[in-house]
N, C-alpha and C positions, 0 to 999 in steps of 0.2 A: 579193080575187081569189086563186085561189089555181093553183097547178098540179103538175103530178106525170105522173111517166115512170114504167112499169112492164115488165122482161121478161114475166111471166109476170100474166095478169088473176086465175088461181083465187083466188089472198091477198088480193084484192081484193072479189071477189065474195062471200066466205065472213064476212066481218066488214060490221057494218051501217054504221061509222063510213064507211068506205071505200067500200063500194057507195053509198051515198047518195049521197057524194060526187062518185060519177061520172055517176050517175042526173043528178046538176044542174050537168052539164060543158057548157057550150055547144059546142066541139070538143074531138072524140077523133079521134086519128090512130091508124089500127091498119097494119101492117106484116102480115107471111106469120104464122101465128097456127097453135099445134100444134091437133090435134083435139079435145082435150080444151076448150081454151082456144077455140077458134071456137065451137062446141055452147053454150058455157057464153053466150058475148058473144054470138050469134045470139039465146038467148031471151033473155037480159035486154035488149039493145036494139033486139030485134025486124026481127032483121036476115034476108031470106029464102034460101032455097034460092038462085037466081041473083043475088044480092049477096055471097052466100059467098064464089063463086069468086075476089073480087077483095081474098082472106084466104088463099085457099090454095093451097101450095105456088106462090108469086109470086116474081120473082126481087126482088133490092136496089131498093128505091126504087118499088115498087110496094104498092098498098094501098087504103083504104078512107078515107076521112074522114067522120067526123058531124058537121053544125053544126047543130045544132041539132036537130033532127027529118030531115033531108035526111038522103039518103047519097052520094058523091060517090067512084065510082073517080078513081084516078088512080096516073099512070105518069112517073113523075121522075128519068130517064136524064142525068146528069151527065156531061158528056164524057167524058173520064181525061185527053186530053191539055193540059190548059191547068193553069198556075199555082193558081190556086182549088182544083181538086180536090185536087192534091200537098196545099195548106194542109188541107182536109175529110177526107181521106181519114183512115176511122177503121182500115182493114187495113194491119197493122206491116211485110207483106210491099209494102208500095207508098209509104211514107212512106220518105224521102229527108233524110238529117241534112246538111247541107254543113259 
């Protein structure tokens, strides 16, 4: 099994080792995705016009999943206020040293 995080799909998509490799990803999680980069992941995984939308310009925690051949919006609003988040929170402006 393998797995891999990427900002950016182009470097991905551009070399065969790596596209292949995502071609036989049973899920991919995509987040808000620049245009370049939605065009690109729309035709390679045949993603249409009204699936886009839930690639672009989304706020935090918002996005698309593929498992498999499906596509699966979704919307993953984390409180702010509780313990857990302080621990996730990846913004330096909301992290809390005691």
């Amino acid at each position: 099994m393998q797995h891999g995080i990427t900002q950016n799909i182009q470097e991905i998509l551009s070399k065969e080792k790596p596209s292949t490799m995502l071609s036989n990803s049973e899920l991919i999680i995509m987040l808000n995705q620049s245009a370049t980069d939605r065009e690109k992941l729309a035709k390679f995984l045949s993603i249409s016009e009204m699936e886009k939308v839930y690639i672009t310009n989304v706020d935090i925690g918002e996005g698309l999943i593929r498992v498999r051949n499906s596509l699966v919006p979704f919307k993953n609003q984390f409180p702010k206020n509780t313990e857990l988040y302080k621990l996730m929170t990846t913004k330096i402006e909301e992290q809390k040293y005691d």
